[in-house]
Backbone bond lengths (Angstrom), bond angles and torsions (degrees), N, CA, C in turn:
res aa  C-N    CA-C-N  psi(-1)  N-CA   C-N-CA  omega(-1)  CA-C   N-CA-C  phi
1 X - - - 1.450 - - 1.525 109.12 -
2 X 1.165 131.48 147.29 1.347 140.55 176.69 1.409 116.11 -178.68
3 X 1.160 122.45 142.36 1.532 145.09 -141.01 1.809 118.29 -58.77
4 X 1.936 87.15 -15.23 1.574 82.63 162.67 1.879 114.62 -123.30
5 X 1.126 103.07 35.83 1.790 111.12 170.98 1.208 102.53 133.03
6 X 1.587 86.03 163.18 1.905 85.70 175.57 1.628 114.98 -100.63
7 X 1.646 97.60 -171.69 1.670 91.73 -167.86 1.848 78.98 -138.30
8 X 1.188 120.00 120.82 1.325 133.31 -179.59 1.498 104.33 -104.72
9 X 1.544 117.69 122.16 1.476 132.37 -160.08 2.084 99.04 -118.03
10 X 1.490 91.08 87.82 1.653 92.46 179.29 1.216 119.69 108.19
11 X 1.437 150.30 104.27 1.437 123.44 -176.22 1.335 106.87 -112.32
12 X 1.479 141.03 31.44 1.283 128.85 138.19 1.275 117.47 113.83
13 X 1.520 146.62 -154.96 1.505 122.29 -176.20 1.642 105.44 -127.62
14 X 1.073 125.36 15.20 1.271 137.91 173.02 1.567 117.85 -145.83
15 X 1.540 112.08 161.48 1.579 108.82 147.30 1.151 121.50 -77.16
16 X 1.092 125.56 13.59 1.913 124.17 176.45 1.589 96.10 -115.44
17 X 1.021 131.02 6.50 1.600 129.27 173.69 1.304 88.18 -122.19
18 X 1.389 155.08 -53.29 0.914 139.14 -169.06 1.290 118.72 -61.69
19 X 1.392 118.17 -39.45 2.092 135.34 163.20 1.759 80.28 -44.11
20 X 1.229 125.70 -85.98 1.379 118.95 -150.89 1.722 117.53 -40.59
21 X 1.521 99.84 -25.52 1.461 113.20 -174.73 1.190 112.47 -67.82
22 X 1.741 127.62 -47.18 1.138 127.00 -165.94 1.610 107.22 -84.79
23 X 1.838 118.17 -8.61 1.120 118.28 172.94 1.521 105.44 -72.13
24 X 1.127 119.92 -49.68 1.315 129.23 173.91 1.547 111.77 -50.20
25 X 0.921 136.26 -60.90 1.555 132.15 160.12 1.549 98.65 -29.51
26 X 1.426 116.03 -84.68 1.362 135.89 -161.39 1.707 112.28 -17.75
27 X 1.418 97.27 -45.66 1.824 126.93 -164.26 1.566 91.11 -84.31
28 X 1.098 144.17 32.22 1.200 142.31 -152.76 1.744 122.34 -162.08
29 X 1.623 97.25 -49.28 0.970 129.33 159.63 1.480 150.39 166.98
30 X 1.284 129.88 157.30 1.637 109.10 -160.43 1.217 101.76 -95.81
31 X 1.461 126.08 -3.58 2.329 92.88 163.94 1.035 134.09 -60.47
32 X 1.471 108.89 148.30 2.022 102.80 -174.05 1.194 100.16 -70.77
33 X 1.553 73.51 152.86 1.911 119.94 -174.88 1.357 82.49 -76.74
34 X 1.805 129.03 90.11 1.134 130.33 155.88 2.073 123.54 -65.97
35 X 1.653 101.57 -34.39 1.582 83.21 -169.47 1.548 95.65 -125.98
36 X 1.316 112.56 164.11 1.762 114.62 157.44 1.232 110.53 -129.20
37 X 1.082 130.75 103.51 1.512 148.35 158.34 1.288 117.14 -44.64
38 X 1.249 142.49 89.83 1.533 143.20 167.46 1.865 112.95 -77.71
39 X 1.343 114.96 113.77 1.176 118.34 -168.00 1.490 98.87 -79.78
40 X 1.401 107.13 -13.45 2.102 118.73 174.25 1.342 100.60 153.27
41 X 1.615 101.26 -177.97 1.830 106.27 -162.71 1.075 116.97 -96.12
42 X 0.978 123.59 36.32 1.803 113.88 -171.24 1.807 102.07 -93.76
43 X 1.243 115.10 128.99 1.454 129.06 -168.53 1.526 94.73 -34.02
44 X 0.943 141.81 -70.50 1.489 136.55 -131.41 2.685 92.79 -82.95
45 X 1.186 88.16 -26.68 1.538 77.48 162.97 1.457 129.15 -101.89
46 X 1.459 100.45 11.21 2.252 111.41 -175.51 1.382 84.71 -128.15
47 X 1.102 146.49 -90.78 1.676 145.82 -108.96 1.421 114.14 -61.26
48 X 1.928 115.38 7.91 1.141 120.47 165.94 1.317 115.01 -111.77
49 X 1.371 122.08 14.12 1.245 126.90 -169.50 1.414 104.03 -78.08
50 X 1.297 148.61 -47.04 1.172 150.14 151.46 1.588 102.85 -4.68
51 X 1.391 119.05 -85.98 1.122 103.81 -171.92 1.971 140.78 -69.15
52 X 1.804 95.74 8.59 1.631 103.23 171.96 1.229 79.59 -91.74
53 X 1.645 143.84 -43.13 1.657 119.06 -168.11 1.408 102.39 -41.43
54 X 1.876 118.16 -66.32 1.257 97.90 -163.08 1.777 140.71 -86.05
55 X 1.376 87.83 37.28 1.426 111.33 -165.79 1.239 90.19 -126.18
56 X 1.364 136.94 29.99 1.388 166.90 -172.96 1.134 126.15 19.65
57 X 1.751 104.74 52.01 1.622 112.68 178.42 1.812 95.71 -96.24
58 X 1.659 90.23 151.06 1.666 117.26 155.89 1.151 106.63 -87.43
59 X 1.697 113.45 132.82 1.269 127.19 167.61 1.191 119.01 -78.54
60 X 1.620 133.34 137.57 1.608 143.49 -177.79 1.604 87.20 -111.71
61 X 1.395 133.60 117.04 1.664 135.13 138.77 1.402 120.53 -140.80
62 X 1.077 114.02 175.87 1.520 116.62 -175.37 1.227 85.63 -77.15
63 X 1.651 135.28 170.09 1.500 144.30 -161.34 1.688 93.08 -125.30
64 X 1.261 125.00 9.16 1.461 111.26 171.80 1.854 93.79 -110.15
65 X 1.755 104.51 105.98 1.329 113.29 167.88 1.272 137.37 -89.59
66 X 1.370 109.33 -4.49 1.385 113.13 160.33 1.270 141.99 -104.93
67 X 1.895 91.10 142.92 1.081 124.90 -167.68 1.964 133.02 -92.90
68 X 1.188 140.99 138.45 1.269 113.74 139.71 1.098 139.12 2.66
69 X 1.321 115.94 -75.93 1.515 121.10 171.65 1.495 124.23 -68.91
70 X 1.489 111.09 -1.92 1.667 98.66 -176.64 1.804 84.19 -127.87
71 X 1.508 115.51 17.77 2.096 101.08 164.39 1.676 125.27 -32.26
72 X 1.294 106.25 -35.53 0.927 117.34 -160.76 1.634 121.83 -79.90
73 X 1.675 106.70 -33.73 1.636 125.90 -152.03 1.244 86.84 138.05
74 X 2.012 90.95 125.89 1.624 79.16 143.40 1.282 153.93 -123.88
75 X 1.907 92.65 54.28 1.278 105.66 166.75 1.058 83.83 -88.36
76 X 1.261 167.68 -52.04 1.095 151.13 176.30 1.827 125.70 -5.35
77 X 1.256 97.58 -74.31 1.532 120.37 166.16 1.359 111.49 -41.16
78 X 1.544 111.97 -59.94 1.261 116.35 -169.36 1.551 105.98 -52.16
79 X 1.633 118.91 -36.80 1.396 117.26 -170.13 1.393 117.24 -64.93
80 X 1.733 108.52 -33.62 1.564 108.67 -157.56 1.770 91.12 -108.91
81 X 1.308 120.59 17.07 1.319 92.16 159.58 1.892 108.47 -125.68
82 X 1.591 99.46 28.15 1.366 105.25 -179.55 1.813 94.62 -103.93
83 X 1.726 109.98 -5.40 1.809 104.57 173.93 1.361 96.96 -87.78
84 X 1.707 131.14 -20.39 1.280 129.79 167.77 1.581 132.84 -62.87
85 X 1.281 110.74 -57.82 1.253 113.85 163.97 1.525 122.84 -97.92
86 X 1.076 141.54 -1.35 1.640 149.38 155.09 1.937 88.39 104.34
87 X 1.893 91.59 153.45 1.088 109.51 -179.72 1.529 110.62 -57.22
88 X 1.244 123.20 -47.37 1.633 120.97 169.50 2.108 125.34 -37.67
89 X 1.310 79.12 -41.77 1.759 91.50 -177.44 2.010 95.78 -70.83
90 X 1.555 117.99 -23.94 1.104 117.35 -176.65 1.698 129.59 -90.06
91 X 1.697 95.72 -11.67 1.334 93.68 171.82 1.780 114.94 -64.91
92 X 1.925 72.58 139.06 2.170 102.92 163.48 1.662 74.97 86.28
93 X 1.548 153.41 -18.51 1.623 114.59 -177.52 1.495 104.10 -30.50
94 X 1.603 89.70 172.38 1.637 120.44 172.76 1.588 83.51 172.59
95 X 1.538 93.31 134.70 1.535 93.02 149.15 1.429 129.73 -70.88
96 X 1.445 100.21 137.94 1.162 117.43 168.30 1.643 154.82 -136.25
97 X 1.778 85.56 10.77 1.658 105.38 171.62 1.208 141.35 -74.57
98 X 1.864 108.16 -0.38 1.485 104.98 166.07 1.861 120.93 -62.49
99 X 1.215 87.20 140.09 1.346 89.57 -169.70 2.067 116.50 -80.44
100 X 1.562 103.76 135.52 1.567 102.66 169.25 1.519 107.66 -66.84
101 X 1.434 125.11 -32.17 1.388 128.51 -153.03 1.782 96.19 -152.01
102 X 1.789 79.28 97.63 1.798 84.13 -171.51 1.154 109.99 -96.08
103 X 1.248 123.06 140.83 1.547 125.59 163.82 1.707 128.54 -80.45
104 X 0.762 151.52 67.73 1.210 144.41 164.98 1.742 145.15 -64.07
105 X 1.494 96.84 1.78 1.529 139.03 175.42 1.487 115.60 -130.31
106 X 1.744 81.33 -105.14 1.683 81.34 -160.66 1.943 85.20 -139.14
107 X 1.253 105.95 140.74 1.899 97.83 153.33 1.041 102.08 -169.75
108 X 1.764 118.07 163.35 1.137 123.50 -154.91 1.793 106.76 -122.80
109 X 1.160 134.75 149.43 1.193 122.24 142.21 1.297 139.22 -112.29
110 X 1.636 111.88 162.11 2.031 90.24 172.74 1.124 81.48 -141.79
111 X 1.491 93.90 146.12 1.253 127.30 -175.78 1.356 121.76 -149.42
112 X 1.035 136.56 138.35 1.376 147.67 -132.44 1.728 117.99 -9.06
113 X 1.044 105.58 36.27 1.437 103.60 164.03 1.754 101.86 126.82
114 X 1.795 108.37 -6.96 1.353 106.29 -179.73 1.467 109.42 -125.59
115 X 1.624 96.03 155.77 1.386 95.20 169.43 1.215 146.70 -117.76
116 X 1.298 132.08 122.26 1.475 149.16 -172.71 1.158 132.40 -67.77
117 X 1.510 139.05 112.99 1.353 125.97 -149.09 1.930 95.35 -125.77
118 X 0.692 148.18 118.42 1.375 156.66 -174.80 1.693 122.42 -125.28
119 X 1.364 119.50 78.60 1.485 131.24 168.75 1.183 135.26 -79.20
120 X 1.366 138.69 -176.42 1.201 140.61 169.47 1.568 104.43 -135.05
121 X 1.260 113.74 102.51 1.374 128.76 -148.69 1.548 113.84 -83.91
122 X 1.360 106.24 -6.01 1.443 121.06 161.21 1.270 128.92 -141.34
123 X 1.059 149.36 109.53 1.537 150.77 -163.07 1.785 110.65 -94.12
124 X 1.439 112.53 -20.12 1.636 99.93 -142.42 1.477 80.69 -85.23
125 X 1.468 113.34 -175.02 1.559 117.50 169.45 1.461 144.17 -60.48
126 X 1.120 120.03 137.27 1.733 106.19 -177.54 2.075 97.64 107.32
127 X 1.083 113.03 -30.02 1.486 108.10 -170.75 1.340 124.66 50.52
128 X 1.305 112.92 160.14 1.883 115.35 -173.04 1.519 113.76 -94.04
129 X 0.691 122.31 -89.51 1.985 124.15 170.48 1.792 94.08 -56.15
130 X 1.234 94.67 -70.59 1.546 105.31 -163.61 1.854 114.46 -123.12
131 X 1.008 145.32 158.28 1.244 131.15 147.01 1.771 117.29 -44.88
132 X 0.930 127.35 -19.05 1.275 119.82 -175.69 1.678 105.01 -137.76
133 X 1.484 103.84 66.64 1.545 108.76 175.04 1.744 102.70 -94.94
134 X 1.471 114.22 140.98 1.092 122.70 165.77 1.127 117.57 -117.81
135 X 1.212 136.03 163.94 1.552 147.63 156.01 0.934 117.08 -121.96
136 X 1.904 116.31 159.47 1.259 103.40 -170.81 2.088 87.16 -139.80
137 X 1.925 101.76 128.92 1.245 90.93 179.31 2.029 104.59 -113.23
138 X 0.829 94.91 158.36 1.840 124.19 176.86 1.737 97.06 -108.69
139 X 1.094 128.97 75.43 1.626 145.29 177.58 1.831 97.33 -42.96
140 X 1.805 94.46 -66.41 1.999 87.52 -163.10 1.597 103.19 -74.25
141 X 1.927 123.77 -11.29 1.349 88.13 161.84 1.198 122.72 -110.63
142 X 1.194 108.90 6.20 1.495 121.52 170.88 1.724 116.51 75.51
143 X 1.151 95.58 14.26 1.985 117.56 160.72 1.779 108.59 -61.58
144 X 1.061 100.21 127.03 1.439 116.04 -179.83 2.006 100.96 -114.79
145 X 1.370 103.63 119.22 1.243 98.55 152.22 1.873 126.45 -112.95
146 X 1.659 106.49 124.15 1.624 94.01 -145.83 1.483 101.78 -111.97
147 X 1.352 131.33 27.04 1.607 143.93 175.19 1.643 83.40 30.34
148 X 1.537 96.82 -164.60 1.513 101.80 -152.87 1.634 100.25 -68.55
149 X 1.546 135.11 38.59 1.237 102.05 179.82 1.973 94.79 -87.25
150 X 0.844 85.84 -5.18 2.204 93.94 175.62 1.273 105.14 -121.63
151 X 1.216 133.35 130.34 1.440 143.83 141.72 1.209 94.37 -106.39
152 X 1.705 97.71 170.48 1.440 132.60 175.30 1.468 120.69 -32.19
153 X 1.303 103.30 -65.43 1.875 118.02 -175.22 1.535 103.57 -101.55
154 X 1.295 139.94 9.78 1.518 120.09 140.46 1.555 85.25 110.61
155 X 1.171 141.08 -5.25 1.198 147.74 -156.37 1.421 123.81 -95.31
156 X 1.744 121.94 25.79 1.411 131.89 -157.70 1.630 113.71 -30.51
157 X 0.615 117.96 159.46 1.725 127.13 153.42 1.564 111.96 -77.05
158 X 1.751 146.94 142.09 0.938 122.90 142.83 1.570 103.36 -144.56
159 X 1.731 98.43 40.94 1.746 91.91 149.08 1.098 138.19 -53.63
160 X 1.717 123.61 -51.66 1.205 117.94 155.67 1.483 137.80 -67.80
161 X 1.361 113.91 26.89 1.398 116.97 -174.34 1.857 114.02 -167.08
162 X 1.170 110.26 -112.54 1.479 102.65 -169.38 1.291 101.56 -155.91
163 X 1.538 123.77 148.72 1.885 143.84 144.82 1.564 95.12 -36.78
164 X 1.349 105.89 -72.75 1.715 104.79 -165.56 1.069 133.18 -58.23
165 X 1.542 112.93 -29.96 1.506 129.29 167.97 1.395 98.10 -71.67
166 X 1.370 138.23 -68.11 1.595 127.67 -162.19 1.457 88.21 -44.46
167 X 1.583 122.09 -82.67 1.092 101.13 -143.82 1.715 119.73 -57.76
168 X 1.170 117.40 -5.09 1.948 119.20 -171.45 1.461 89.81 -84.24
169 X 1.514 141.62 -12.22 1.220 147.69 -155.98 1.672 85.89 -101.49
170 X 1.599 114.74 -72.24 1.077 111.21 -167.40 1.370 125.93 -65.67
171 X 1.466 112.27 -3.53 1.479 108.38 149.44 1.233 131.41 -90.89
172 X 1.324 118.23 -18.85 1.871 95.71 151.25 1.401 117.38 -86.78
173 X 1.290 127.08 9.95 1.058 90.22 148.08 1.306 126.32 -107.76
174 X 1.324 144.72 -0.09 1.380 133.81 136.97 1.484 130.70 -52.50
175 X 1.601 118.37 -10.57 1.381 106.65 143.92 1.262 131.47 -76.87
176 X 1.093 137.22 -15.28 1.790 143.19 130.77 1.621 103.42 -13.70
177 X 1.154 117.07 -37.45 1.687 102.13 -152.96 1.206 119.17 19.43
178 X 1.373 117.76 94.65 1.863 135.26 -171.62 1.576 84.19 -96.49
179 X 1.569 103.31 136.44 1.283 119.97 167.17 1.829 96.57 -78.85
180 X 1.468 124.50 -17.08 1.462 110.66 -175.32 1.696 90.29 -165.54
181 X 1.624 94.01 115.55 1.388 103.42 151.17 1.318 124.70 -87.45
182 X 1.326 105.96 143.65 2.122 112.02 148.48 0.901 129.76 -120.32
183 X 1.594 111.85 101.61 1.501 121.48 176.67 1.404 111.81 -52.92
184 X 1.454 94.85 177.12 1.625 105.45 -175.34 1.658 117.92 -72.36
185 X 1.687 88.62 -36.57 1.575 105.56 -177.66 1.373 114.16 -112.79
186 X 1.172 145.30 -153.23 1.480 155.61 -145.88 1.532 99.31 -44.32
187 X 1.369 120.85 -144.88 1.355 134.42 -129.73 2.073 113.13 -100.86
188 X 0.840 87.39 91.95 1.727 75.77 175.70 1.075 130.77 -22.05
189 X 1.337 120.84 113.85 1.798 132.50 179.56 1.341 114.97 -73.89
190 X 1.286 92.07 116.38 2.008 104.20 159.37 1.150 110.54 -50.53
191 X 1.488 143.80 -13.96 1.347 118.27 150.11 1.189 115.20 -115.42
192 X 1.215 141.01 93.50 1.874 122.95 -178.98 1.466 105.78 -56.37
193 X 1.205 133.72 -13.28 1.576 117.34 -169.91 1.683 105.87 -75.40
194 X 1.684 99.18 -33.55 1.839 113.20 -176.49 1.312 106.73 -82.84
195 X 1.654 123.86 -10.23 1.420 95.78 156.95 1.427 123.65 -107.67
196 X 1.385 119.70 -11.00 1.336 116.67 159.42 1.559 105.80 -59.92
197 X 0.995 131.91 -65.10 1.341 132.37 -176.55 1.975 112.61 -26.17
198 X 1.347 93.35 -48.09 1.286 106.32 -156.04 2.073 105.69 -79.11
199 X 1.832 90.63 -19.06 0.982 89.70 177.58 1.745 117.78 -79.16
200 X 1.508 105.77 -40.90 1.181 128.93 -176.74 1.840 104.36 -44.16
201 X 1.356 103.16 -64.70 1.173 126.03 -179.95 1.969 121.33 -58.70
202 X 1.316 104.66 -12.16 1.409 109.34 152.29 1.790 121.81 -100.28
203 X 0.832 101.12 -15.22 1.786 93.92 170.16 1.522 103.01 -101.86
204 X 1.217 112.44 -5.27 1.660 102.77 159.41 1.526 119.58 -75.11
205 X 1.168 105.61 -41.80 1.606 102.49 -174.55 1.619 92.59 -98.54
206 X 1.617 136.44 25.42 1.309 125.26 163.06 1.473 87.99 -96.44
207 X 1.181 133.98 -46.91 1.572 135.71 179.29 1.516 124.18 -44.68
208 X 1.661 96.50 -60.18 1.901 112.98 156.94 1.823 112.34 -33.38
209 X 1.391 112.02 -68.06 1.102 129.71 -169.24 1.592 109.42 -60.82
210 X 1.503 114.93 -9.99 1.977 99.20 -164.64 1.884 65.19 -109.47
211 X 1.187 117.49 -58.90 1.748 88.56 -164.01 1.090 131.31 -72.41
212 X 1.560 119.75 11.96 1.194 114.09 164.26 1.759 101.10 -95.09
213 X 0.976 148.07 -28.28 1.173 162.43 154.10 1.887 93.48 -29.26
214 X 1.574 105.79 -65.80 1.338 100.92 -163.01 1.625 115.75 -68.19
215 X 1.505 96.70 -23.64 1.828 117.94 -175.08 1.503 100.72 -75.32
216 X 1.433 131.62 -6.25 1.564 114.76 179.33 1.168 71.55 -130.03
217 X 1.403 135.83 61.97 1.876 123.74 136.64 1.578 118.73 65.38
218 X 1.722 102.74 23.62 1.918 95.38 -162.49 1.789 86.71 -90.52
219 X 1.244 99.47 154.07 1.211 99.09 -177.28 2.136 98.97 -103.89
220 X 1.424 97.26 157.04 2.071 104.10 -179.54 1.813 90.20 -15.87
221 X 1.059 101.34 -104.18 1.386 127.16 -170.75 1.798 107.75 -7.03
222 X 0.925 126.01 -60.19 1.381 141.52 152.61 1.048 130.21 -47.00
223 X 1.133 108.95 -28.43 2.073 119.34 168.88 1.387 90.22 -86.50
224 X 1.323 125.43 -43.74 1.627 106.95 -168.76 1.732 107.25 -53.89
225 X 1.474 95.71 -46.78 1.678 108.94 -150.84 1.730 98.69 -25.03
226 X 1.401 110.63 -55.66 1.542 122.76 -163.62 1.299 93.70 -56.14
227 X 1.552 145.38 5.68 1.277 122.60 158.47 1.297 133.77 -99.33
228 X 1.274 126.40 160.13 1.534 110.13 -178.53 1.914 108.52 -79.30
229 X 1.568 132.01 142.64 0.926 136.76 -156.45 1.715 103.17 -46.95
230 X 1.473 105.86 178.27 1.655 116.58 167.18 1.519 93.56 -82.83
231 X 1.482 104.35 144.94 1.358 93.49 154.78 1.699 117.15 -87.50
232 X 1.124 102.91 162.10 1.749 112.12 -152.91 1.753 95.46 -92.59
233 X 1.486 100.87 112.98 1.639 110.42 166.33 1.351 110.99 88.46
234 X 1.848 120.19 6.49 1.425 138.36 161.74 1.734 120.12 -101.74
235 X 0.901 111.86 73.58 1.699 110.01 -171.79 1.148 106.97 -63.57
236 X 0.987 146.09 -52.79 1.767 140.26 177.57 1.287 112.70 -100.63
237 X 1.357 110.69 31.26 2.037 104.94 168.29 1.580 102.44 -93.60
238 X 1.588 114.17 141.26 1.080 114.24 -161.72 1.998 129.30 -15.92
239 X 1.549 98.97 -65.03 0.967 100.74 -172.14 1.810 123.28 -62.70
240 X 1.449 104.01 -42.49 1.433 111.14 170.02 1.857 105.16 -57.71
241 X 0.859 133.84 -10.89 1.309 115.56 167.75 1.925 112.85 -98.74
242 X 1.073 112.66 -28.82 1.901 125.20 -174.93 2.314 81.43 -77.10
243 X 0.956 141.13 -41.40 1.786 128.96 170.88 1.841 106.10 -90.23
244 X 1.022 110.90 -15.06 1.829 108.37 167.66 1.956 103.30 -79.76
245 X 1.143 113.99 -53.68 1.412 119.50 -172.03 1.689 107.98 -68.14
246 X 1.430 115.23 -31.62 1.405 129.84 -175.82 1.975 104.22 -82.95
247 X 1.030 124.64 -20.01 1.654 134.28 -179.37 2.058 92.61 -98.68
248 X 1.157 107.70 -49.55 1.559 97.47 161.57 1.753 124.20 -46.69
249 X 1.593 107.71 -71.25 1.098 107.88 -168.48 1.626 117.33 -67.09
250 X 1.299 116.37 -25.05 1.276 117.30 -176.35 1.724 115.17 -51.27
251 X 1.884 108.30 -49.40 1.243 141.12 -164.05 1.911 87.08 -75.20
252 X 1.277 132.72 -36.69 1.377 143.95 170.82 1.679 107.03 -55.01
253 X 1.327 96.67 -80.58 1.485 89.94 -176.01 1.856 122.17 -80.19
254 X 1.532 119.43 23.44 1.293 135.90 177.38 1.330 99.07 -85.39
255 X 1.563 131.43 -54.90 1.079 148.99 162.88 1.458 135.92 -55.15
256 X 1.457 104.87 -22.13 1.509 106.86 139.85 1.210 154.39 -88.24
257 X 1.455 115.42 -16.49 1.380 141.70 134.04 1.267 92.29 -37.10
258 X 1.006 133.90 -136.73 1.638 150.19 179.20 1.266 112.86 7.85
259 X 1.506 123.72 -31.55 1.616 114.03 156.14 1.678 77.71 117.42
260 X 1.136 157.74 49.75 1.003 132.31 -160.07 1.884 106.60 -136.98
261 X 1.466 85.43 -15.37 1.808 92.88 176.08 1.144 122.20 -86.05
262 X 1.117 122.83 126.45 1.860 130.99 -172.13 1.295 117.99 -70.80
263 X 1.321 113.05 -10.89 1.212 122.03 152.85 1.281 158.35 -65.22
């Protein structure tokens, strides 16, 4: 927030969470909701963006919107994440995360007297959370907002993206030294360095673990075994993401062995 509009970071996984969002602004204060910051496209951080458009924000995202979840169409997406959050949470969608003011580097804004720093924290191939992860930094207070390349329990996602990219991601952003991160998911850590760390430091030894897996001849199926099951009809509850990220990285570092990464 700052004295000439606000800058809204994420708008949520519906238009009925996103209404709640701009109420929440509202109760706060009345300058326009000038920007919306998309940290990337995955439904549960866009599918409320519709309603900051008409509450007359410009969208900031990287311009590469596809996802995993929308391979298919994305009416596609739209269908299977309206069995997630219910048709009610879905009334009035439309997409709305292409970006007016795309980032594909680095750019900054200022706005009422502060300044806004907005990157793409990994460029090379394969991407870290997502191909189109952004961050957004606050320099004089040194606030980091880090979309899903941090959740809560250290536990990234990198179906849609890469081991190698998170971690080249998660080292710039621990050269930031943020006096305060905000992850994508649960609760802001009193230390951001111990949960980047912690994050970094589990897709390292998920990486260790698939090529030594691949170096004694185990085939997917067999690298999974050593995990405890998915839980059934929970895609991102802990464990279904630690055997989703582990069927990623394995197929990641299989392909570099073999000479096969362009990287």
């Amino acid at each position: 927030m700052t004295d000439d509009g606000v800058v809204v970071i994420d708008a949520l996984a519906s238009p009925a969470q996103g209404e709640q969002l701009v109420r929440a602004v509202r109760s706060i204060t009345r300058e326009p909701i000038r920007w919306l910051v998309l940290t990337h496209h995955h439904p549960d951080h866009h599918f409320g963006a519709v309603v900051l458009r008409r509450a007359g924000a410009r969208v900031i995202a990287h311009p590469d919107v596809s996802t995993g979840v929308d391979e298919q169409s994305r009416e596609a997406a739209e269908s299977a994440w309206m069995l997630v959050v219910g048709k009610q949470q879905m009334a009035g969608f439309a997409y709305a995360d292409m970006p007016d003011r795309a980032v594909v580097t680095a750019d900054t804004l200022r706005l009422g007297g502060k300044t806004i720093m907005i990157s793409h924290p990994w460029r090379g191939p394969g991407g870290a959370h997502t191909a189109a992860d952004l961050i957004v930094w606050l320099p004089v207070e040194r606030v980091l907002f880090a979309g899903d390349l941090l959740i809560e329990d250290g536990v990234t996602m990198v179906v849609d993206g890469s081991a190698k990219g998170l971690v080249a991601a998660l080292d710039t952003v621990a050269a930031l030294a943020p006096r305060i991160a905000v992850p994508g998911h649960g609760a802001i850590p009193a230390e951001p360095q111990v949960l980047i760390g912690r994050t970094r430091d589990y897709m390292l030894r998920l990486r260790a673990a698939m090529r030594g897996a691949i170096e004694r001849h185990r085939s997917l199926n067999r690298a999974l075994d050593s995990l405890p099951p998915a839980d059934e009809g929970r895609p991102v509850s802990l464990r279904s993401r630690e055997r989703r990220n582990a069927n990623r990285v394995y197929l990641e570092v299989e392909k570099e062995i073999m000479g096969l990464d362009p990287r």
